[in-house]
C-alpha positions as CSV (number, residue, x, y, z in Angstrom):
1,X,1.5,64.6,-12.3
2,X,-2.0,65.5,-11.6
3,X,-2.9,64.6,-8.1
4,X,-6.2,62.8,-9.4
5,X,-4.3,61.1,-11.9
6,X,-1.9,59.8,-9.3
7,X,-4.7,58.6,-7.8
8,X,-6.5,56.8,-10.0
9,X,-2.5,55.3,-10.7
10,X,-2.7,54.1,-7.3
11,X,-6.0,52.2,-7.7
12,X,-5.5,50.8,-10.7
13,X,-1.8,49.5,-9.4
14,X,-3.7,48.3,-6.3
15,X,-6.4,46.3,-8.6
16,X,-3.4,44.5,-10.7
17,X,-1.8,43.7,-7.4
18,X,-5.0,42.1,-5.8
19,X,-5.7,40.8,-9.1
20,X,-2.3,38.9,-9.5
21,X,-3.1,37.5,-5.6
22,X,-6.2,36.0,-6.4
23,X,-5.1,34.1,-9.8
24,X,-2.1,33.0,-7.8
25,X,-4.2,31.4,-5.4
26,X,-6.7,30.1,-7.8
27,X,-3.9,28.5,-9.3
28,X,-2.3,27.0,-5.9
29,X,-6.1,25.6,-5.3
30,X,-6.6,24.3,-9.1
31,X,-3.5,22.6,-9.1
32,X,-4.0,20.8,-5.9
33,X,-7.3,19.4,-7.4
34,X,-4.6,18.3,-10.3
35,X,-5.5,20.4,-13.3
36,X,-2.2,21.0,-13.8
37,X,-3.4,23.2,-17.3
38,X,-5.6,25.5,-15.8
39,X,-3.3,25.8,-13.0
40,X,-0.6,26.9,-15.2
41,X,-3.0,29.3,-17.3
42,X,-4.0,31.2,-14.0
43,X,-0.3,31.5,-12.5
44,X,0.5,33.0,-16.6
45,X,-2.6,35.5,-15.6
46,X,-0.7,36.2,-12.3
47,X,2.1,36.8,-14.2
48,X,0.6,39.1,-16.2
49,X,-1.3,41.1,-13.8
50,X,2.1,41.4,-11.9
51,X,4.0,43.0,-15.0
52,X,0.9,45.3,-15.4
53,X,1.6,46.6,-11.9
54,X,5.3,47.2,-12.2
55,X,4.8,48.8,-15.6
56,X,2.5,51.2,-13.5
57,X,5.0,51.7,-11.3
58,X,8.3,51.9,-13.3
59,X,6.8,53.5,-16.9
60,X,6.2,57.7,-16.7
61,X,4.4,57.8,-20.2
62,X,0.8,56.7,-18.5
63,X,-1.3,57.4,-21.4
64,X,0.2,54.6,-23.1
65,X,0.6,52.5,-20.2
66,X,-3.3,52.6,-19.8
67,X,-4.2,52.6,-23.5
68,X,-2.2,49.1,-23.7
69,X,-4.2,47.8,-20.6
70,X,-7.4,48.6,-21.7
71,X,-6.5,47.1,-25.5
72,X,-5.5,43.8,-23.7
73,X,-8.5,43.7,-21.3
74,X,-11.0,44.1,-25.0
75,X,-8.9,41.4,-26.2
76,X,-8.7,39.0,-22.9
77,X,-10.4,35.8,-23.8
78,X,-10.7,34.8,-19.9
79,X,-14.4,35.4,-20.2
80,X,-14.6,33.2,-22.9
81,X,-13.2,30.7,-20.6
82,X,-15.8,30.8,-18.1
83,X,-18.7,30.6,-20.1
84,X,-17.3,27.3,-21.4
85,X,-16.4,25.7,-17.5
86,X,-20.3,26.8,-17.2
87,X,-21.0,24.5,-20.5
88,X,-18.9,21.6,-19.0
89,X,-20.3,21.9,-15.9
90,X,-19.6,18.7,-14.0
91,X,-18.4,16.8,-17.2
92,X,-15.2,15.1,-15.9
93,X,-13.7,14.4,-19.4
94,X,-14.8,17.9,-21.2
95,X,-12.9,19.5,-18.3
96,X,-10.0,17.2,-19.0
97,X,-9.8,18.6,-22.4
98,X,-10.2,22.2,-21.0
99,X,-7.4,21.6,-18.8
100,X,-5.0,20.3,-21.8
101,X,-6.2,23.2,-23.5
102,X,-5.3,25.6,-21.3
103,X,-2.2,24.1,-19.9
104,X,-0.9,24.9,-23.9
105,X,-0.4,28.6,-22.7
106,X,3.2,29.7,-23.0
107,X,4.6,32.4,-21.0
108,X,4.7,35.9,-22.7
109,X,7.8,37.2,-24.4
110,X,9.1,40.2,-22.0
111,X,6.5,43.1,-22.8
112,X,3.7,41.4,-24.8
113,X,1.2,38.9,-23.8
114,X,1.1,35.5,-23.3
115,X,0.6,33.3,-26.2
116,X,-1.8,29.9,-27.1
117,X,0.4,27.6,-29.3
């Protein structure tokens, strides 16, 4: 393999691991404050990050690897989910419902994406 290539592997292996950290920890901290729904959506992201890594790691056919990345990162709704906590703001029940919401998340089936039922 290209030496830049493996490079750029590295990174991007290093960014899904540091990735995977920080949702697990978001979701530690969200849970504690008892949203057990967002909690649970965050440690599915960690999840997800996690496989993202080890398929980096483990799969030789990169082109493919990284096309499926970027076609899940165009399809990642997370941003969606921050513009609405910054509609809620403060608003104890519409965060409730958030929460429920998200907590509907089911855990991906081995090689895909997780799921919203």
């Amino acid at each position: 393999m290209n030496e830049q290539i493996q490079k750029l592997l590295n990174n991007l292996i290093h960014l899904e691991y540091v990735s995977s950290t920080l949702y697990l920890a978001m979701s530690n901290y969200i849970n504690r404050l008892n949203y057990k729904g967002m909690g649970s959506w965050l440690r599915l992201q960690s999840e997800e990050e996690r496989t993202h890594m080890l398929k980096l790691i483990d799969d030789p056919q990169t082109l493919v690897i990284v096309q499926d990345f970027l076609r899940e990162q165009v399809d990642e709704e997370a941003q969606t989910i921050v513009d609405r906590l910054k509609i809620v703001q403060n608003n104890p029940a519409a965060i409730f419902i958030l929460d429920q919401e998200l907590g509907q998340r089911k855990a991906a089936p081995a090689g895909g994406a997780a799921v919203q039922d």
